[in-house]
C-alpha positions as a Markdown table, in Angstrom:
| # | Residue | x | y | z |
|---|---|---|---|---|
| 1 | Unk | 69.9 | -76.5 | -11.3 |
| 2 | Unk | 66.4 | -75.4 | -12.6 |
| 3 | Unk | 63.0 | -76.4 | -10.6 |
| 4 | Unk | 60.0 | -78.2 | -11.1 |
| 5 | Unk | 58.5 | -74.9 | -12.6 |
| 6 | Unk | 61.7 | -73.5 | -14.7 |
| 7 | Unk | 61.8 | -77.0 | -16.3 |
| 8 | Unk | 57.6 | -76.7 | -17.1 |
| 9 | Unk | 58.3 | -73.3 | -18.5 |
| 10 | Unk | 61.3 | -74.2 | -20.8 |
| 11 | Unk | 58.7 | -77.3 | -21.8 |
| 12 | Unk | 56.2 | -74.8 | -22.8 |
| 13 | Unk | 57.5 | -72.9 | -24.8 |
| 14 | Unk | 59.3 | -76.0 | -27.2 |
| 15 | Unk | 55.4 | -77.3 | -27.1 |
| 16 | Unk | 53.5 | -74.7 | -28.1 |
| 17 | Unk | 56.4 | -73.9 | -30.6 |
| 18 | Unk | 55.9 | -77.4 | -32.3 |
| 19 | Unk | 52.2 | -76.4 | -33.2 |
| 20 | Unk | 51.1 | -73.8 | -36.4 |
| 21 | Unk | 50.3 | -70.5 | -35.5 |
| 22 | Unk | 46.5 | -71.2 | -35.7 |
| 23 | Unk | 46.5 | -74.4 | -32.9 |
| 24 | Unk | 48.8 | -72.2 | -30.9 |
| 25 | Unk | 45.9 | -69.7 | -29.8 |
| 26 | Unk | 44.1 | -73.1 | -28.5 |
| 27 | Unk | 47.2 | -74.0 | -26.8 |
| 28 | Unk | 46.6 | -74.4 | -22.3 |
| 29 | Unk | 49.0 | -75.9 | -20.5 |
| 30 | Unk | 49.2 | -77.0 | -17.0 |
| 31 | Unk | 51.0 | -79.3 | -14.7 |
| 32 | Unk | 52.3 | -78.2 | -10.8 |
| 33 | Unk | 49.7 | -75.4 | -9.9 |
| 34 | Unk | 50.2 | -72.9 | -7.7 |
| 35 | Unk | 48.5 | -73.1 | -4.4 |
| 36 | Unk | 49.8 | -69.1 | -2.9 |
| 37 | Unk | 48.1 | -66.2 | -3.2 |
| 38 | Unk | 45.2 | -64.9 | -5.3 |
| 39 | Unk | 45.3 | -62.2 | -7.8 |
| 40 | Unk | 44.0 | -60.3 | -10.8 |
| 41 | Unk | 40.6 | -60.0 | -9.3 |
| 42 | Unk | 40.7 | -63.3 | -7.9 |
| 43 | Unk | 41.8 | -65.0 | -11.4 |
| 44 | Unk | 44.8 | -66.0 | -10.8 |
| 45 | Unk | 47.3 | -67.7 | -8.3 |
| 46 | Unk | 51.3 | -66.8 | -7.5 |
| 47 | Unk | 53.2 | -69.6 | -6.5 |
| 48 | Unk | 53.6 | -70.6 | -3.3 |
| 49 | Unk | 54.9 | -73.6 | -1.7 |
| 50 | Unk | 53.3 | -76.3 | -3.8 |
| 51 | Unk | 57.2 | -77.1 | -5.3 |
| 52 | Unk | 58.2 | -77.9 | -1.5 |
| 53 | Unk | 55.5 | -79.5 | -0.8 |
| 54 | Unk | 55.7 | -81.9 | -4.0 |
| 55 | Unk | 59.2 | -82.8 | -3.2 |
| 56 | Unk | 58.8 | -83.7 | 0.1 |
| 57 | Unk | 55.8 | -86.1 | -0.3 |
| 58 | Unk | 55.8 | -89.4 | -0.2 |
| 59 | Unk | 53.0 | -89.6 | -2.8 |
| 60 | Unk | 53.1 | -87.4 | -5.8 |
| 61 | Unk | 49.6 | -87.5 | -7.2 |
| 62 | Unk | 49.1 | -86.4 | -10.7 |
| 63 | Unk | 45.8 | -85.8 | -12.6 |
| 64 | Unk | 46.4 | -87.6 | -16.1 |
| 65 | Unk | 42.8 | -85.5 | -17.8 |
| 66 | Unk | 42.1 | -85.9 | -21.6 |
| 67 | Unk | 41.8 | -82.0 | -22.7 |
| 68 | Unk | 40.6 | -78.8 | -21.7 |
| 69 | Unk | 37.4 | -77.5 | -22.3 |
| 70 | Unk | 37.3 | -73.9 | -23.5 |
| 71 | Unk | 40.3 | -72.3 | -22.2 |
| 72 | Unk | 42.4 | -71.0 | -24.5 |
| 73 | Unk | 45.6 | -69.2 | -23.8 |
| 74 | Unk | 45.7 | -70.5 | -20.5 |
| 75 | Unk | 48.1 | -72.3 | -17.7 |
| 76 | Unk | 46.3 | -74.5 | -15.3 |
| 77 | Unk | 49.2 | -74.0 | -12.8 |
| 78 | Unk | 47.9 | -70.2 | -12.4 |
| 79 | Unk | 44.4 | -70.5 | -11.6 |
| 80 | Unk | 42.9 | -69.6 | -8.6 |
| 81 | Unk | 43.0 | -73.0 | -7.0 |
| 82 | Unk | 42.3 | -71.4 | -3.4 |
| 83 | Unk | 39.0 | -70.7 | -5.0 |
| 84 | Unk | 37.9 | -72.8 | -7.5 |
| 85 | Unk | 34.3 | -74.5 | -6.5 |
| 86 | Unk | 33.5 | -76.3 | -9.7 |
| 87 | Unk | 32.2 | -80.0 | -9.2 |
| 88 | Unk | 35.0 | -81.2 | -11.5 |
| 89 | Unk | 37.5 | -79.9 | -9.7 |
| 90 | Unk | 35.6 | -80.3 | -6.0 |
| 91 | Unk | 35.8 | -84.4 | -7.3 |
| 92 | Unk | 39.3 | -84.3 | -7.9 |
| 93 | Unk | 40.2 | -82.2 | -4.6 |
| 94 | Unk | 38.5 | -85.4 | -3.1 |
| 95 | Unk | 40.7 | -88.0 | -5.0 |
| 96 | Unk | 43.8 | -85.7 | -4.3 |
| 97 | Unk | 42.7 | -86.0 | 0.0 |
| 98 | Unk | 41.7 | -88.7 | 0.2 |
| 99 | Unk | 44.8 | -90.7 | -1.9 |
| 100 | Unk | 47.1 | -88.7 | 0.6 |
| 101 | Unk | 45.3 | -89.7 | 3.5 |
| 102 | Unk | 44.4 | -93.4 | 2.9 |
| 103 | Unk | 46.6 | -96.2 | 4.4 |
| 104 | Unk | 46.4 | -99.8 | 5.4 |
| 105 | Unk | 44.7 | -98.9 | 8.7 |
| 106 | Unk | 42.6 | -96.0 | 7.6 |
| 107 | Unk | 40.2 | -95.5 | 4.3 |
| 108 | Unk | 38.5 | -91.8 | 4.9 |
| 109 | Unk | 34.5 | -92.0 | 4.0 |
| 110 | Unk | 32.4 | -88.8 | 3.5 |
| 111 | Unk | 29.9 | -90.6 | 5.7 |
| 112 | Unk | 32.8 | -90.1 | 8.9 |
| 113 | Unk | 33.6 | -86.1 | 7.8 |
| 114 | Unk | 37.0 | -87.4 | 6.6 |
| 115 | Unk | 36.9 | -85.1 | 3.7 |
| 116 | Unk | 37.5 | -81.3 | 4.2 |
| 117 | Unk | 34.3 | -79.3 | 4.2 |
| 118 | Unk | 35.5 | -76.8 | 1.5 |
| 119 | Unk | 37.4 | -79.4 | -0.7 |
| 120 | Unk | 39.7 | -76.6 | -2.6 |
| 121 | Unk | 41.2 | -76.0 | 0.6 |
| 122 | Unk | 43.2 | -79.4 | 0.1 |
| 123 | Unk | 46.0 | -77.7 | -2.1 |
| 124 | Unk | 47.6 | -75.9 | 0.6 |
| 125 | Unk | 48.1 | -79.1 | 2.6 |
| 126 | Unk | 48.8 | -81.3 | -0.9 |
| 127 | Unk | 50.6 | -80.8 | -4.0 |
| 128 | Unk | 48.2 | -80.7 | -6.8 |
| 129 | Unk | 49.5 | -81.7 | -10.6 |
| 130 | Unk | 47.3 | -81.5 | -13.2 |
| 131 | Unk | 48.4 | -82.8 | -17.1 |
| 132 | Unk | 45.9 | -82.9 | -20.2 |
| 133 | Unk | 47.0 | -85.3 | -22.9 |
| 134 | Unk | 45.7 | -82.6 | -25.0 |
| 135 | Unk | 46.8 | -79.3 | -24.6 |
| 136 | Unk | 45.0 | -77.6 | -27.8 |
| 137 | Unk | 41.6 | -76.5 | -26.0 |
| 138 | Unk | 38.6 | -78.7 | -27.0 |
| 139 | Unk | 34.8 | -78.4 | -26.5 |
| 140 | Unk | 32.8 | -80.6 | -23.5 |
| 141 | Unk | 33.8 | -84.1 | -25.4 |
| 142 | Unk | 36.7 | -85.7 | -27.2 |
| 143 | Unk | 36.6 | -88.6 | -29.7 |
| 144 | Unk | 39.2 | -92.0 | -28.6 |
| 145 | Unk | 40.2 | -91.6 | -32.2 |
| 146 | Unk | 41.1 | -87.7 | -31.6 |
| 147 | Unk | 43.3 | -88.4 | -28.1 |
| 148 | Unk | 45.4 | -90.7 | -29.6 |
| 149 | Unk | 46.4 | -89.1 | -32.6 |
| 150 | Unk | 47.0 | -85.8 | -30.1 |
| 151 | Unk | 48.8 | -88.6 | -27.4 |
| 152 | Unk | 51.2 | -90.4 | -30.5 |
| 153 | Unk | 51.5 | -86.3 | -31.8 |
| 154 | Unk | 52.8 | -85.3 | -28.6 |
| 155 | Unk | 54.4 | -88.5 | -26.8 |
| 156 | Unk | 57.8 | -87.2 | -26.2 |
| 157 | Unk | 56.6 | -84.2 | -24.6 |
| 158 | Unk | 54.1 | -86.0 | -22.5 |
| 159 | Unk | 57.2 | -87.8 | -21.6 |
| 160 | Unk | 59.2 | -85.3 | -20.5 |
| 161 | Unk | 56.1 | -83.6 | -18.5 |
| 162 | Unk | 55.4 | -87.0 | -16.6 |
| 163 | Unk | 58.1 | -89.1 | -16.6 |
| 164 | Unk | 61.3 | -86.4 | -16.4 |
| 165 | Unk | 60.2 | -83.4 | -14.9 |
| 166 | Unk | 56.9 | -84.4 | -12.6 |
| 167 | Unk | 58.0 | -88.2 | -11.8 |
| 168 | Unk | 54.6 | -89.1 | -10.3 |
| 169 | Unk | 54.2 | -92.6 | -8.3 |
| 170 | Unk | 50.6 | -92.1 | -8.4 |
| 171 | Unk | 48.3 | -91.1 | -11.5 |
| 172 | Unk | 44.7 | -91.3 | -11.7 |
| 173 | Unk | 43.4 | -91.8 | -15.0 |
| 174 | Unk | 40.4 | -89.5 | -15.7 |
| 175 | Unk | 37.6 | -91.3 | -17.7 |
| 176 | Unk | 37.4 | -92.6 | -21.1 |
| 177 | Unk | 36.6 | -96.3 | -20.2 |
| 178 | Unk | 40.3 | -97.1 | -19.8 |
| 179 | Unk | 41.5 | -94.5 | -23.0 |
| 180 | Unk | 43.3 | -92.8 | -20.7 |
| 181 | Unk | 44.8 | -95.8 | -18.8 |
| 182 | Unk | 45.5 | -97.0 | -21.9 |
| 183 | Unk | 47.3 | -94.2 | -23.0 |
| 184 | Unk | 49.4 | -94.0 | -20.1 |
| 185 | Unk | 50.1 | -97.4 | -20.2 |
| 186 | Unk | 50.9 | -97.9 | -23.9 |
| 187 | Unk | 52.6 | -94.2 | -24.9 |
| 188 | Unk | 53.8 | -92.4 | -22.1 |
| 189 | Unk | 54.9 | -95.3 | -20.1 |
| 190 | Unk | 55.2 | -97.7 | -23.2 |
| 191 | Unk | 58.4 | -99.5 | -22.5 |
| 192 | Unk | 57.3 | -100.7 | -18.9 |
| 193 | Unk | 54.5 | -103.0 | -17.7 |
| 194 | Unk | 51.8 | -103.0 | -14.9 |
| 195 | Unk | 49.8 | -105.3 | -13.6 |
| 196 | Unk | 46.3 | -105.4 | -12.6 |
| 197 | Unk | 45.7 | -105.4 | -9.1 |
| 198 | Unk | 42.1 | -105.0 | -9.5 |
| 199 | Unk | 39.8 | -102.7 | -11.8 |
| 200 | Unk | 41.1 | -99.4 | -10.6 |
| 201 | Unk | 44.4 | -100.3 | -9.8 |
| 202 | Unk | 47.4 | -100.8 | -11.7 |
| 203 | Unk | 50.7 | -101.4 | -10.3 |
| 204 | Unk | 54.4 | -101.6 | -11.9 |
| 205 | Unk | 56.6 | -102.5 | -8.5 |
| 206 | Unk | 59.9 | -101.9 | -10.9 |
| 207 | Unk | 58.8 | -98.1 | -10.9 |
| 208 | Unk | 57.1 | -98.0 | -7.8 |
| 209 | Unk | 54.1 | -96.3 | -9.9 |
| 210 | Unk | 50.2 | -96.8 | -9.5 |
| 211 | Unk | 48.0 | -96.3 | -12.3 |
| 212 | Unk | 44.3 | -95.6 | -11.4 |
| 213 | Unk | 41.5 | -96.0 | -14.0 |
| 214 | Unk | 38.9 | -94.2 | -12.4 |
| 215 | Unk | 35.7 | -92.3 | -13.4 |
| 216 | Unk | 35.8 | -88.6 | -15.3 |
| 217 | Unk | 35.7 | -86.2 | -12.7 |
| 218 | Unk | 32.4 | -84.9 | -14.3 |
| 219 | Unk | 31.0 | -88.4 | -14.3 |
| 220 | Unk | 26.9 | -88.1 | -13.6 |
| 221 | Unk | 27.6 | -91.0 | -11.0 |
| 222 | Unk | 26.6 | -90.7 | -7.6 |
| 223 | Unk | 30.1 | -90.0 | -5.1 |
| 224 | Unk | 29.9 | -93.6 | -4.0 |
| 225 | Unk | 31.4 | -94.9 | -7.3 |
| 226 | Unk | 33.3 | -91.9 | -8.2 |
| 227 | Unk | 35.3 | -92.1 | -4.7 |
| 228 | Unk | 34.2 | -94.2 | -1.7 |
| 229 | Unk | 34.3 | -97.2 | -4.1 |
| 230 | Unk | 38.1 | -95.7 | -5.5 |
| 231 | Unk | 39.5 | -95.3 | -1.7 |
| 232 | Unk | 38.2 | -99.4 | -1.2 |
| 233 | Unk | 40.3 | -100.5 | -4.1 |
| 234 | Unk | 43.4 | -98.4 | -3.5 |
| 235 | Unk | 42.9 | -100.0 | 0.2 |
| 236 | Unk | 43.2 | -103.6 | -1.5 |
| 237 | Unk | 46.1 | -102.9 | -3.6 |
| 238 | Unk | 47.5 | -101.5 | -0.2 |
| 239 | Unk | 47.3 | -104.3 | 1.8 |
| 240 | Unk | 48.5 | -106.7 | -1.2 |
| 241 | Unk | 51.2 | -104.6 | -2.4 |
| 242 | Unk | 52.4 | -102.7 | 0.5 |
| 243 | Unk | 54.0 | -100.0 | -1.6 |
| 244 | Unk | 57.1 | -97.9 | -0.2 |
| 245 | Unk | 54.8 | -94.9 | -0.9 |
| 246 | Unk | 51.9 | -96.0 | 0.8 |
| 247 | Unk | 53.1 | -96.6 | 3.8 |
């Protein structure tokens, strides 16, 4: 039986396969990065136990981003995530914590120190999964128009990512005023239903799944909004839901 990564790889290669020679030198993929060792003058990760630790959570938190921004010929599982410091990733290190930690007696505050001091070191302790809806490489912005066509383009691999191989019960939503949501809610998950809990959270109790619409990582908001204010709502749909997950 293959693992988590075998089953990415074998994805890979039937994706970028599906696109014309030209697109395919654009092509990045991503999905369960490695958290083990660095390498390659400090470029790139080995695995390490982020497959363990994914399968032995109770709450498998994936990334749902809408494209890369000027990586080509790259796999986000490889980088070295040990010793990445950029504020996009630094805001989603704080998302990944903090949705791990929070439950309906605790809601961790940066104002308390609840939050590691050097956020990257998070993906040791949590398994970090990171999909694109995208994977051709784009430039710092993306049209709505453009992500759909990419998201219809590529549904049933999307599919297969999320739903068959990764089986997430938690996604945050990165950005587009509810495009992404949307496209979670209406391609990759488009035969099931969620209901609004309240305006981050979306909940389908038949899949035991959360949706969060939340903020781009990169988002020139101040941290309160970007993740006190998430950690508040999550907190609600806690206490009204009481998820299996969540406990």
């Amino acid at each position: 039986m293959k693992n988590i990564h075998e089953l990415e790889d074998d994805l890979r290669e039937r994706w970028l396969k599906s696109y014309p020679d030209d697109e395919r030198k654009a092509f990045c993929f991503d999905g369960l990065c490695y958290n083990g060792e660095i390498y390659n003058d400090g470029k790139n990760a080995h695995q390490g136990n982020e497959e363990k630790l994914w399968n032995n959570t109770d709450r498998r938190i994936l990334f749902l981003m809408k494209d890369t921004n000027n990586n080509p010929r790259c796999d986000y599982r490889e980088w070295h995530w040990r010793e990445i410091y950029h504020p996009f990733f630094n805001c989603i290190f704080k998302w990944l914590e903090g949705l791990s930690r929070i439950s309906k007696d605790f809601i961790p505050t940066m104002e308390n120190g609840d939050y590691a001091t050097v956020p990257n070191a998070v993906v040791t302790k949590y398994p970090l999964a990171i999909v694109n809806i995208k994977k051709i490489s784009g430039t710092s912005s993306i049209s709505n128009k453009t992500l759909y066509e990419y998201a219809n383009r590529d549904k049933a691999f999307l599919q297969e990512q999320i739903r068959d191989i990764l089986h997430p019960n938690i996604i945050v939503c990165g950005g587009g005023k509810g495009t992404v949501l949307n496209i979670a809610k209406n391609i990759i998950y488009e035969d099931e239903s969620f209901r609004e809990i309240n305006y981050f959270c979306h909940y389908s109790r038949k899949l035991n799944i959360l949706l969060i619409d939340s903020f781009h990582p990169s988002a020139r908001i101040n941290s309160y909004w970007k993740i006190e204010d998430m950690m508040l709502k999550v907190h609600e749909f806690i206490l009204e839901t009481d998820p299996p997950f969540m406990k």
